[in-house]
C-alpha positions as CSV (number, residue, x, y, z in Angstrom):
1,X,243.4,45.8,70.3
2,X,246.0,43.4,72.0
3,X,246.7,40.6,69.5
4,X,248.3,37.1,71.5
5,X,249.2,34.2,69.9
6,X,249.6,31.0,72.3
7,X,251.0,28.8,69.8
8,X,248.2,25.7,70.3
9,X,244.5,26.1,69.3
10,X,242.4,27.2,72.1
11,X,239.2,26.3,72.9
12,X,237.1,29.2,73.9
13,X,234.8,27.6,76.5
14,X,238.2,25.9,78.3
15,X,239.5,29.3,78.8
16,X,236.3,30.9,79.7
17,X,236.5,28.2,82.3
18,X,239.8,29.0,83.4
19,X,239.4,32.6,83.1
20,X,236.0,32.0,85.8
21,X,238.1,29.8,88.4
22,X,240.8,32.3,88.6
23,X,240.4,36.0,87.9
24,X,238.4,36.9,90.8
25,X,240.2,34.8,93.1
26,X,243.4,36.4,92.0
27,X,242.5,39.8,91.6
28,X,241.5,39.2,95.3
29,X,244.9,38.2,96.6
30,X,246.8,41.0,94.3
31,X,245.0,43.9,95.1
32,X,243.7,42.8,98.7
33,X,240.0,44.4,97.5
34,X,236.1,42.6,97.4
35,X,235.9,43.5,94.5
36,X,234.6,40.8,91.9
37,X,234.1,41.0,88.3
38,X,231.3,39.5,86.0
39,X,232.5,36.9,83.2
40,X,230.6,36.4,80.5
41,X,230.5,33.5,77.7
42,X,229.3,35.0,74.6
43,X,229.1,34.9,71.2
44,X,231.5,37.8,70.2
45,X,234.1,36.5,73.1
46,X,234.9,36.3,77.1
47,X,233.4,39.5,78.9
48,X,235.1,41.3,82.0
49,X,232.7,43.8,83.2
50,X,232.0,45.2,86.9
51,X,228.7,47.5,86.5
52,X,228.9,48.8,89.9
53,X,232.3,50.3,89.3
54,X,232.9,50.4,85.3
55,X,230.3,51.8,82.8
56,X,230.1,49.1,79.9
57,X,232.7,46.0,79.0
58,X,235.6,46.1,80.5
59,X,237.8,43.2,78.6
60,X,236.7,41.2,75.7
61,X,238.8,38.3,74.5
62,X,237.8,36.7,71.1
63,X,239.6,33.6,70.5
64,X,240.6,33.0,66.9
65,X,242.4,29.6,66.9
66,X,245.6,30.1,68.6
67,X,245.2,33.9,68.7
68,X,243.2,35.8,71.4
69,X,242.2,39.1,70.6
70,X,242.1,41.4,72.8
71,X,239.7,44.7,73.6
72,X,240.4,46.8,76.6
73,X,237.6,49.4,77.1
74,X,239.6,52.9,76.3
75,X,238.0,55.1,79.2
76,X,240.0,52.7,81.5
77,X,243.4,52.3,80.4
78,X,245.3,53.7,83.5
79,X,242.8,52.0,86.1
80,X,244.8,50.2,88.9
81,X,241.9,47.8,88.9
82,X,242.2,47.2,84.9
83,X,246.2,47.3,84.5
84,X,245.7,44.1,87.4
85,X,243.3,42.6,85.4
86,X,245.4,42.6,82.4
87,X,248.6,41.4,84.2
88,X,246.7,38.3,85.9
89,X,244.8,37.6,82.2
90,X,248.2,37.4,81.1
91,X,249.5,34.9,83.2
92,X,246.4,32.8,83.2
93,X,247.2,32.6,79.2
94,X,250.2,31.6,79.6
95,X,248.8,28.6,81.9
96,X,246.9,27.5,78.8
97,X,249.6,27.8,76.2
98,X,251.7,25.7,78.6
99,X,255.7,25.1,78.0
100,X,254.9,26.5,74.6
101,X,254.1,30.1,75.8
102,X,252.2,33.6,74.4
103,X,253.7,35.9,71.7
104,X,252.1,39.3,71.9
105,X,251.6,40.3,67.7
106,X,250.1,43.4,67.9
107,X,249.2,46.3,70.5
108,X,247.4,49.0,69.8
């Protein structure tokens, strides 16, 4: 697990929100594919998955305050397809931190 701190309380359905309006469009641009991945809302956090191509949960971001806790799924680590994912997810957290910016706590 990926532990980010963003150093202002989050809102889980604002990032959801922003999470839904850009990855897809994004991953689009960076890996110049048609791919598109499924974002969930739920109770146990944000959902990445892409059923077609992955077997089971890709990402899932639990937002504890000002801390996002991160689960990548473990069969998938050294996907191209993921590692974007994880790169544009970063840089959409840092959009909703804002001039304050993300601390990564913990990997592993």
């Amino acid at each position: 697990m990926k532990i980010i701190t963003l150093h202002k309380p989050v809102n889980q359905n604002e990032l959801f929100e922003h999470i839904q309006e850009r990855l897809n469009l994004l991953f689009k641009e960076q890996r110049q594919s048609n791919i598109s991945f499924i974002i969930s809302n739920t109770p146990n956090g944000i959902q990445i998955k892409q059923p077609e191509l992955y077997e089971g949960v890709l990402f899932n971001i639990a937002v504890h305050y000002d801390e996002l806790h991160i689960t990548r799924n473990e069969h998938y680590v050294d996907d191209v397809n993921s590692i974007t994912i994880e790169s544009i997810l970063n840089s959409l957290f840092k959009d909703i931190s804002g001039a304050r910016g993300t601390d990564l706590l913990r990997e592993g």
